[in-house]
C-alpha positions as CSV (number, residue, x, y, z in Angstrom):
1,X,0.0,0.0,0.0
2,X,1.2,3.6,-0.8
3,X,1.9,6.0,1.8
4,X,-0.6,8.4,0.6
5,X,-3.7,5.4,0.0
6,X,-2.4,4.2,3.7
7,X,-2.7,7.8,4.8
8,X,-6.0,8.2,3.1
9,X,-7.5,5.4,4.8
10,X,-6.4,6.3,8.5
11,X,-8.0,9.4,8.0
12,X,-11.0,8.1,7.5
13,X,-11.2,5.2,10.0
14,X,-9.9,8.5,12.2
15,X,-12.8,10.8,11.5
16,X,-14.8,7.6,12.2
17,X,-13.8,6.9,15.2
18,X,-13.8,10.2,16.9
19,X,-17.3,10.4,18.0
20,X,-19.3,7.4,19.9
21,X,-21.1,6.5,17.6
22,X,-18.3,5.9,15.0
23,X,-16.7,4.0,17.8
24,X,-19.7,1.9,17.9
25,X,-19.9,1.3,14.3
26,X,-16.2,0.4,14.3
27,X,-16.8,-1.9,17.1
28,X,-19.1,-3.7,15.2
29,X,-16.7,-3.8,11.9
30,X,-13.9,-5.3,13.7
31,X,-16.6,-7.7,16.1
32,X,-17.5,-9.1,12.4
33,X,-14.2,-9.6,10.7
34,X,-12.5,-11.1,14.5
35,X,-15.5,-13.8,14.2
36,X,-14.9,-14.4,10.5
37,X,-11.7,-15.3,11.2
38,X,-11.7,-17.4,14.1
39,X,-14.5,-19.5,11.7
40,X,-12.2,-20.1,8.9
41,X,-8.8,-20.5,10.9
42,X,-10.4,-23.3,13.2
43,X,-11.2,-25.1,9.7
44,X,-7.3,-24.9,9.3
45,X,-6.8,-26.0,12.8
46,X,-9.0,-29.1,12.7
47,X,-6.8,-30.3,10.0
48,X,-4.0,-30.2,12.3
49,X,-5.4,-31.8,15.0
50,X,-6.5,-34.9,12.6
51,X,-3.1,-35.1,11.3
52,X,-2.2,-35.4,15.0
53,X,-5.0,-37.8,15.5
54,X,-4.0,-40.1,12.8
55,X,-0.3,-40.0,13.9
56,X,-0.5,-41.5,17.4
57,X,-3.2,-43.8,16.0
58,X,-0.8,-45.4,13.8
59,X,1.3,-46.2,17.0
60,X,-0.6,-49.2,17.0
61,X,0.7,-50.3,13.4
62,X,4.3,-50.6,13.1
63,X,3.9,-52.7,9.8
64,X,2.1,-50.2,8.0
65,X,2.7,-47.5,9.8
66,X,5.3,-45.9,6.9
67,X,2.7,-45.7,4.5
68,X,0.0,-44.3,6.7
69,X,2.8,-41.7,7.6
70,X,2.7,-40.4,3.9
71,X,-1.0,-41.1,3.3
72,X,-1.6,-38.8,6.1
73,X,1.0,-35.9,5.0
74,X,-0.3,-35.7,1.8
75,X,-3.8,-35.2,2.6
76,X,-2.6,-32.7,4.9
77,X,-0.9,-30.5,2.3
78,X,-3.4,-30.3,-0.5
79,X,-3.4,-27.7,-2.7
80,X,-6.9,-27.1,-1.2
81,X,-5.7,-27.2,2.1
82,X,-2.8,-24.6,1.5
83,X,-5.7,-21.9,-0.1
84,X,-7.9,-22.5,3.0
85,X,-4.6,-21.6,5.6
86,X,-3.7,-18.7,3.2
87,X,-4.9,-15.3,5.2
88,X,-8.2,-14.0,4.1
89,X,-8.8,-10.9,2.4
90,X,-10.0,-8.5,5.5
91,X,-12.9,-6.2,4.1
92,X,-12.1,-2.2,4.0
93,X,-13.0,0.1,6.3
94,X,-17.3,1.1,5.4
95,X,-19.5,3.5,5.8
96,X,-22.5,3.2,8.0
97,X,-24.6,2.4,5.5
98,X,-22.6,-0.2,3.5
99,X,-21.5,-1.8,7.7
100,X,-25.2,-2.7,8.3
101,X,-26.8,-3.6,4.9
102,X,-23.7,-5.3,2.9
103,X,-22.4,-8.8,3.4
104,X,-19.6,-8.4,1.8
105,X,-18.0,-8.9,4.5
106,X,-18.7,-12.3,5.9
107,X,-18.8,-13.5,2.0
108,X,-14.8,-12.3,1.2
109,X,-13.7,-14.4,4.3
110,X,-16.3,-17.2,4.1
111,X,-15.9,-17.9,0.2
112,X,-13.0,-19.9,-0.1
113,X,-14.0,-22.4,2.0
114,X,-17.3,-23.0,0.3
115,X,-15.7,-22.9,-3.1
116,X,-13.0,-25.7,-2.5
117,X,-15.1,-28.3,-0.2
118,X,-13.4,-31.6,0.1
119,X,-14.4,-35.4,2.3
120,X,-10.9,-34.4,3.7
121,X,-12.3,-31.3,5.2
122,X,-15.6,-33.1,6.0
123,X,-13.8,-35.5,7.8
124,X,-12.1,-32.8,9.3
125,X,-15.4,-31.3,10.7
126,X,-16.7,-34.9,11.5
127,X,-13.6,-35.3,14.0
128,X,-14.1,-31.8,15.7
129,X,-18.1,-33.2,16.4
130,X,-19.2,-30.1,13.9
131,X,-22.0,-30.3,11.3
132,X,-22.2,-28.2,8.1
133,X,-25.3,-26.2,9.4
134,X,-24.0,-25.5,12.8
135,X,-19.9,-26.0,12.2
136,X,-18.4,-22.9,13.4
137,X,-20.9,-20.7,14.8
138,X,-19.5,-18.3,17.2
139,X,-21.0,-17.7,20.7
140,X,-20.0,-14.0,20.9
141,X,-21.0,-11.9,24.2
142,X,-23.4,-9.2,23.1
143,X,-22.9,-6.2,24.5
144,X,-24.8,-3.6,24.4
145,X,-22.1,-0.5,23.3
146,X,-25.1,2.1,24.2
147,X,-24.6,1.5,28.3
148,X,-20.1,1.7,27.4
149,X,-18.1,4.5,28.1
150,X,-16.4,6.0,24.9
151,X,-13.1,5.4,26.4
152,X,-14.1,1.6,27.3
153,X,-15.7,1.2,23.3
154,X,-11.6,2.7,22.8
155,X,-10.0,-0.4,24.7
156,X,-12.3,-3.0,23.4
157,X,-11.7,-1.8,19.8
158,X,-7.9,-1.8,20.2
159,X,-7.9,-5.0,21.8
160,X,-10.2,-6.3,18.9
161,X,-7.5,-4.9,16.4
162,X,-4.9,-6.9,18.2
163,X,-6.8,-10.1,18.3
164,X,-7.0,-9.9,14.6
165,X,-3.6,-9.4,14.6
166,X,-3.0,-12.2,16.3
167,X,-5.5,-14.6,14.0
168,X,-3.5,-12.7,11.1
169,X,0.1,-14.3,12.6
170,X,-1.4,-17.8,13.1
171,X,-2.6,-17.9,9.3
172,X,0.6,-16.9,8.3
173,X,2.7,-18.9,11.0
174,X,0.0,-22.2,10.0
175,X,0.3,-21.9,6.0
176,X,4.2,-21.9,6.7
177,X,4.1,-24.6,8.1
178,X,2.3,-26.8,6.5
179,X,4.0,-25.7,3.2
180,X,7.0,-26.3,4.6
181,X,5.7,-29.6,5.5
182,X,5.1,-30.8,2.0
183,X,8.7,-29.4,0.8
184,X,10.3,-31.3,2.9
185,X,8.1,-34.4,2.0
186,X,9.0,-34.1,-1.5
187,X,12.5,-33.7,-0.8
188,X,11.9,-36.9,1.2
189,X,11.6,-39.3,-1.4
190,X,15.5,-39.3,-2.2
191,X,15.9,-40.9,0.8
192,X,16.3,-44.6,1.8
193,X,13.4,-46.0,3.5
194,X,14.4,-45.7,7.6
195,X,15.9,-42.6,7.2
196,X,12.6,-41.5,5.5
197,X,10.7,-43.2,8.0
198,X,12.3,-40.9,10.9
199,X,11.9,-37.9,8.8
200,X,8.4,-38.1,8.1
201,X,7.7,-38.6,11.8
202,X,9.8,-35.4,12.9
203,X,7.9,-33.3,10.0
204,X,4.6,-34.3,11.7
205,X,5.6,-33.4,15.0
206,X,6.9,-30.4,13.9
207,X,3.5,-29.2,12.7
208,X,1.6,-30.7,15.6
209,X,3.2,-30.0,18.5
210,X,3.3,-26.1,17.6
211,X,1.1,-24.5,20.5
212,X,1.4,-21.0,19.0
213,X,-0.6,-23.0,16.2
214,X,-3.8,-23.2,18.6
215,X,-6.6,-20.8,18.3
216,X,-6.9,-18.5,21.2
């Protein structure tokens, strides 16, 4: 972004916020987009945690554990999987008008997943005990920003910007990783079958042991 488009657009989200009301309505902005993105990083997240599901489940199977161990990393790191950990596309600052009668929203998050539905990602949903109509429904607190102080509508927005922030770092720190998880898969197959063996292991764990990988 330029510096004079940047500077453009904290003017405005500036003369927004200065009175309660824009406060309120930029409350309600940044309540939406938070939500949006704890929905579509938990699909992310689920993968994980089945990856690290299937893992200590083929404990039991020595015999054909190495092959589970590749089965498991490659469904894992589909090209559909990759898109859905890729960061969404966070809609721009609007007007009040556009804030309460637009989707737009919801739909720039929200898409991707819709568009690139997979059994994988079912299965996914399955293990985290989620159906399609209900999967990911956020229980938000409502509050009622009428009966808040300005200054405590002030601290709940900037600590609303730094939770997205936060979501923004684990989509980045999650599609890493699992990137970086089929690389070094590919590059895998040069090697002899044990060493592979132990690699493919330690490239699991690496991805599923990561707590800064868990929503908050």
């Amino acid at each position: 972004m330029s510096g004079t488009s940047k500077g453009k657009q904290n003017l405005v989200q500036k003369l927004s916020t200065q009175t309660k009301d824009g406060l309120k309505i930029e409350n309600q902005r940044l309540c939406k987009i938070l939500n949006d993105l704890k929905k579509k990083y938990k699909l992310t997240y689920e993968v994980i945690q089945l990856l690290d599901q299937e893992y200590e489940q083929s404990k039991d199977s020595m015999v054909l554990r190495y092959p589970q161990l590749k089965d498991m990393i490659r469904r894992a790191t589909t090209d559909q999987v990759l898109q859905q950990a890729e960061m969404p596309k966070i809609p721009k600052h609007k007007g009040v008008k556009d804030l309460f009668h637009s989707t737009e929203g919801t739909t720039q998050v929200q898409q991707p997943v819709q568009s690139r539905s997979s059994s994988f990602l079912q299965t996914c949903k399955q293990f985290a005990g989620k159906s399609d109509d209900s999967s990911y429904e956020m229980k938000t607190v409502t509050r009622n920003l009428s009966d808040m102080h300005k200054k405590e509508i002030e601290d709940d927005n900037k600590n609303k910007e730094h939770m997205i922030s936060v979501y923004e770092n684990k989509f980045l720190r999650a599609h890493n990783r699992l990137t970086k998880l089929k690389q070094e898969f590919i590059a895998s197959k040069e090697d002899l079958l044990p060493v592979r063996y132990n690699k493919l292991k330690e490239m699991i764990k690496t991805v599923t042991k990561d707590e800064k990988l868990k929503p908050e």
